[in-house]
C-alpha positions as CSV (number, residue, x, y, z in Angstrom):
1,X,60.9,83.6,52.4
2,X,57.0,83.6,54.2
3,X,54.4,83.5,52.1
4,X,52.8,86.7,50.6
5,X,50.0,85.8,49.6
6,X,46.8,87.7,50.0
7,X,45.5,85.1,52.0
8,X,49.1,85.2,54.7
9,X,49.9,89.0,53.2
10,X,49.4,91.7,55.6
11,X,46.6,94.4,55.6
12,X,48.8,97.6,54.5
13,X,49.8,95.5,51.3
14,X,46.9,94.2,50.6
15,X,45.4,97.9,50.9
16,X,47.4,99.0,48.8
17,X,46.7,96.0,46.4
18,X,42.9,96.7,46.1
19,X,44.2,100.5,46.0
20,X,45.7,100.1,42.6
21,X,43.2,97.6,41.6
22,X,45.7,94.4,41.5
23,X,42.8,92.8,44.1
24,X,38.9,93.0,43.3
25,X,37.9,90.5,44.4
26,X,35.7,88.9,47.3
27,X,38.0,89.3,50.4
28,X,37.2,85.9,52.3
29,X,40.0,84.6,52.9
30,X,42.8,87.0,52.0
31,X,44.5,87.9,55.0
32,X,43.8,85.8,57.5
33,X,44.1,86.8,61.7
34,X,42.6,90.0,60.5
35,X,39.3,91.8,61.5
36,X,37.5,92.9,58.4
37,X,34.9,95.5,58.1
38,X,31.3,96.5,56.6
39,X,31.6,100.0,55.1
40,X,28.4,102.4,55.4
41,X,29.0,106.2,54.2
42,X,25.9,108.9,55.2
43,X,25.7,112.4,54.8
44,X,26.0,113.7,57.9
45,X,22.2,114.9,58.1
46,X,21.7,110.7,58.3
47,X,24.7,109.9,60.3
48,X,22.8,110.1,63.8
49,X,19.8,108.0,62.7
50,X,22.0,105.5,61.8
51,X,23.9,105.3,64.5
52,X,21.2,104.8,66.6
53,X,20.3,102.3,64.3
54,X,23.7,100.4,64.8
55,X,23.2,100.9,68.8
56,X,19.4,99.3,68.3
57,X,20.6,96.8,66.0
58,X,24.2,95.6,67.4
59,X,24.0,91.8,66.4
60,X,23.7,92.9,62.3
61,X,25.4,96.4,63.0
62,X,28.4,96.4,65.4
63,X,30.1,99.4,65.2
64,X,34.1,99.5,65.1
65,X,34.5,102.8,64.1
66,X,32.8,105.8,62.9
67,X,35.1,108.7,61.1
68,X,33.8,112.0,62.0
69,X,32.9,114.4,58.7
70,X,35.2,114.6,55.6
71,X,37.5,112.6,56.9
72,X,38.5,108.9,54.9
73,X,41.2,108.0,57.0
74,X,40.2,105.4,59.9
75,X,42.1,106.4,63.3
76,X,41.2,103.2,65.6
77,X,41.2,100.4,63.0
78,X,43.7,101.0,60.6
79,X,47.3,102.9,59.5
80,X,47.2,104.6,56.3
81,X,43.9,103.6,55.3
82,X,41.6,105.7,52.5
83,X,38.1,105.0,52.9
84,X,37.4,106.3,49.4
85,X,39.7,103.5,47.6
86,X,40.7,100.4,49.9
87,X,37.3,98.3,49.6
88,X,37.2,96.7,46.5
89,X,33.8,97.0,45.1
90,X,31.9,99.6,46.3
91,X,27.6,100.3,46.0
92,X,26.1,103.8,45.9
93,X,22.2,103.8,47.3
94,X,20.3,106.8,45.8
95,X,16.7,107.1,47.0
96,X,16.9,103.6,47.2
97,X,18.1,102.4,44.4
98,X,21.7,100.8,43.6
99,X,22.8,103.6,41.3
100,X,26.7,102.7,40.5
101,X,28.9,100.1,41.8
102,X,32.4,101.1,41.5
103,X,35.8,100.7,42.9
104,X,36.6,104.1,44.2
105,X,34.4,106.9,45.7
106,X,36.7,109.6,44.8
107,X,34.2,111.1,42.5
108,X,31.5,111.4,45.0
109,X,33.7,112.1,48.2
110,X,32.5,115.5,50.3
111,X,33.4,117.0,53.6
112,X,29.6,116.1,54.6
113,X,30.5,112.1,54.8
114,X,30.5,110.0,57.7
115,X,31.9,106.7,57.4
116,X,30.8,103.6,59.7
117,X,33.1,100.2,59.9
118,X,30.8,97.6,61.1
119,X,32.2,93.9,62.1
120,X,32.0,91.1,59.6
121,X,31.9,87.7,59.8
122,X,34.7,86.8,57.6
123,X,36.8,88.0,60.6
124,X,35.6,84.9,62.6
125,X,36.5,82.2,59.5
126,X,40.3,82.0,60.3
127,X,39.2,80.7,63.7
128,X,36.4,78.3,62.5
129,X,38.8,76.9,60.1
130,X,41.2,76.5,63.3
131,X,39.1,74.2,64.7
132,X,38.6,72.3,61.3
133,X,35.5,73.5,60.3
134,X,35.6,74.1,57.0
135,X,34.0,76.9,54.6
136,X,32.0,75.9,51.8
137,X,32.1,79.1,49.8
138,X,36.0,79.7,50.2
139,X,36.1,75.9,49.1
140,X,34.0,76.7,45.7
141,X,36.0,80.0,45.6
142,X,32.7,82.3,45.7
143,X,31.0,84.5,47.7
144,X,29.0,83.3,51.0
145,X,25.1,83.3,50.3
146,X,23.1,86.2,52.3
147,X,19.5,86.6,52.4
148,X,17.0,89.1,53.8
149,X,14.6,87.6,56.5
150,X,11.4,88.1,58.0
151,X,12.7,89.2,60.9
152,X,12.7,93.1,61.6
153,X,15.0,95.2,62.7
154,X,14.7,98.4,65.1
155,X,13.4,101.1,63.5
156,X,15.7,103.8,64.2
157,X,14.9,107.7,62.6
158,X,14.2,107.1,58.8
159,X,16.1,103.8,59.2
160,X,14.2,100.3,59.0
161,X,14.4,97.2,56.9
162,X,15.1,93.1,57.2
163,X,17.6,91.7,59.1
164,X,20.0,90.3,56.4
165,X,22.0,86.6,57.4
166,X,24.9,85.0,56.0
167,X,24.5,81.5,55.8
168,X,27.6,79.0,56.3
169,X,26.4,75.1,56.3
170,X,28.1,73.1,59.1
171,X,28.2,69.5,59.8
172,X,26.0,68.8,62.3
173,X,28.6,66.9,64.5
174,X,30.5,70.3,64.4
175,X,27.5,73.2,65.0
176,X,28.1,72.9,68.9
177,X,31.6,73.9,68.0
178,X,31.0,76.5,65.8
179,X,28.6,78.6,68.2
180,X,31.6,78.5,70.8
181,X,33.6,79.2,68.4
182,X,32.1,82.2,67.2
183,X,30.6,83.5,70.0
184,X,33.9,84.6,71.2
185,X,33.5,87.6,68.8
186,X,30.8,89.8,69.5
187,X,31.9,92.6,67.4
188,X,32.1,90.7,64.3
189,X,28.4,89.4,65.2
190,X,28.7,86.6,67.4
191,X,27.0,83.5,67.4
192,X,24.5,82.2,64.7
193,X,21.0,83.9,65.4
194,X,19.3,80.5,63.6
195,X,20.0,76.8,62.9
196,X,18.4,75.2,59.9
197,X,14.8,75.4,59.6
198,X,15.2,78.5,57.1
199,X,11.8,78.6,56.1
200,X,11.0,79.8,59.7
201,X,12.7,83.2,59.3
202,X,11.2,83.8,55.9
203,X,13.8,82.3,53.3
204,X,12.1,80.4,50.6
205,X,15.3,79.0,48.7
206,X,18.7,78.5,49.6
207,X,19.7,78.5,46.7
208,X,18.7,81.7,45.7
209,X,20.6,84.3,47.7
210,X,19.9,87.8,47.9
211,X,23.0,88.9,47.5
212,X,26.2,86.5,47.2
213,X,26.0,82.7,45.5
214,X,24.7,79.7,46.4
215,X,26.6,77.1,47.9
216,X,26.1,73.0,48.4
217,X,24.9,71.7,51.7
218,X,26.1,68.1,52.0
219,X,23.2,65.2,53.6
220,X,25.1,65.7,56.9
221,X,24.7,69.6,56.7
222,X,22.2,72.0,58.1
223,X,23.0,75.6,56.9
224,X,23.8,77.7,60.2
225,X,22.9,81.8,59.6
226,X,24.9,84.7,61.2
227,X,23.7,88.4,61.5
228,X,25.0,90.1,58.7
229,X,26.6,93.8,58.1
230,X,25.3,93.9,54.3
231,X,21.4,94.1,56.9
232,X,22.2,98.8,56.4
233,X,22.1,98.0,52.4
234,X,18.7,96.6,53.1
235,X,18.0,99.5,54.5
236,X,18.9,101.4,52.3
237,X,16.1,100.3,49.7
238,X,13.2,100.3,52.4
239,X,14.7,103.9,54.1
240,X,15.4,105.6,50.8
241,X,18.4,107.8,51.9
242,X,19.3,110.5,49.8
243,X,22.6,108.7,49.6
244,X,24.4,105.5,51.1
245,X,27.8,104.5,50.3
246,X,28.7,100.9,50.9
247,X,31.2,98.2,50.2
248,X,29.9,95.2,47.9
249,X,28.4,92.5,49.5
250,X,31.4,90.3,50.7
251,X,34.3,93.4,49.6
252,X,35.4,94.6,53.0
253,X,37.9,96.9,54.0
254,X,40.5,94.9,55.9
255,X,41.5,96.5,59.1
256,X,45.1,96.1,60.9
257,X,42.9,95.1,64.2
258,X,43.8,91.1,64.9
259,X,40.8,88.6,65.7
260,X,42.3,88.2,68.5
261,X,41.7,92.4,69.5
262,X,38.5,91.3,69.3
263,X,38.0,87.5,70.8
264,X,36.4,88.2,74.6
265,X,37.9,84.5,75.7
């Protein structure tokens, strides 16, 4: 029989796995070959601004899919899919604030939604770890450290904030390769935007991430940092929506889209 785990099971099961609530958890790593996705719910009054803000924005915000009003069921990305249940953690933004984190939406759910799916970089670590570069924070089993920067994004309508980074650290005999490798996916944000040095886009210490843990970086290290889709929830507290919907930092929704839909070489 093949192996069905999360990490080799397909998207559908593993849906329906965070569905039910068998799978909370970070999704890193659980199945692999697959394009994940950065969840971000507006009341429609918002939904414009913030699409211009993805389209001003495209290396944090790189659209997949938006899902017109009242409707939770992604048509490009994903069979069977509920918006409202099959991203394991979810965070509410009200005026700002995180109000409620909570693993379904059902509660707040109204025909005025619009749902974004924005690219994430845990689509591109199958293919790192194809070329045996390996991940620190699927090795310690936690979360990969993010942190906001100084670095500004486009305003766009009531939308402004920091650009938010993930942070992976690479050997530095192996950085070369990871930029090629990464760049090949664009829509899951590409190649690094900055290579060590992290006090020159505004982070202080490493090893306190704004959102996710921290992770070891080894003598021959320097930590590498990708545009990162959790940059709306920063957003979020400098815009003040009314509401936001996200996932949890580092709980996607997992599409049925391959990397490979995605790889442009």
């Amino acid at each position: 029989m093949g192996d069905t785990s999360p990490k080799h099971g397909m998207p559908t099961d593993i849906r329906l796995a965070i569905r039910s609530g068998r799978i909370n958890s970070v999704t890193s790593g659980l199945a692999e070959g697959y394009v994940q996705a950065n969840v971000v719910i507006l009341p429609k009054s918002l939904s414009f601004d913030f699409l211009l803000f993805c389209q001003r924005n495209p290396k944090p915000c790189p659209l997949l899919e938006v899902i017109e009003p009242g409707q939770y069921a992604p048509n490009l990305t994903c069979t069977g899919a509920d918006i409202r249940y099959d991203v394991p953690l979810y965070n509410i933004y009200r005026d700002g604030e995180l109000s409620e984190p909570c693993q379904s939406i059902e509660h707040i759910w109204s025909k005025d939604l619009v749902s974004f799916l924005i690219g994430c970089s845990f689509s591109f670590e199958n293919a790192l770890k194809q070329a045996n570069i390996p991940l620190r924070h699927q090795d310690m089993k936690c979360n990969v450290p993010m942190y906001k920067t100084s670095i500004p994004t486009v305003t766009a309508g009531i939308f402004s904030g920091p650009l938010v980074v993930s942070m992976r650290p690479i050997k530095r005999s192996h950085i070369s390769k990871a930029v090629q490798v990464t760049s090949r996916f664009p829509d899951t944000h590409g190649a690094p935007i900055h290579i060590g040095a992290p006090e020159t886009i505004g982070i202080a210490d490493l090893a306190n991430p704004d959102y996710g843990d921290p992770v070891t970086i080894l003598d021959d290290e320097e930590p590498v940092f990708w545009a990162c889709g959790v940059t709306p929830q920063a957003a979020a507290i400098v815009s003040q929506p009314e509401l936001m919907i996200t996932h949890a930092p580092g709980h996607m929704l997992i599409t049925d889209k391959t990397d490979n839909d995605f790889s442009i070489f």
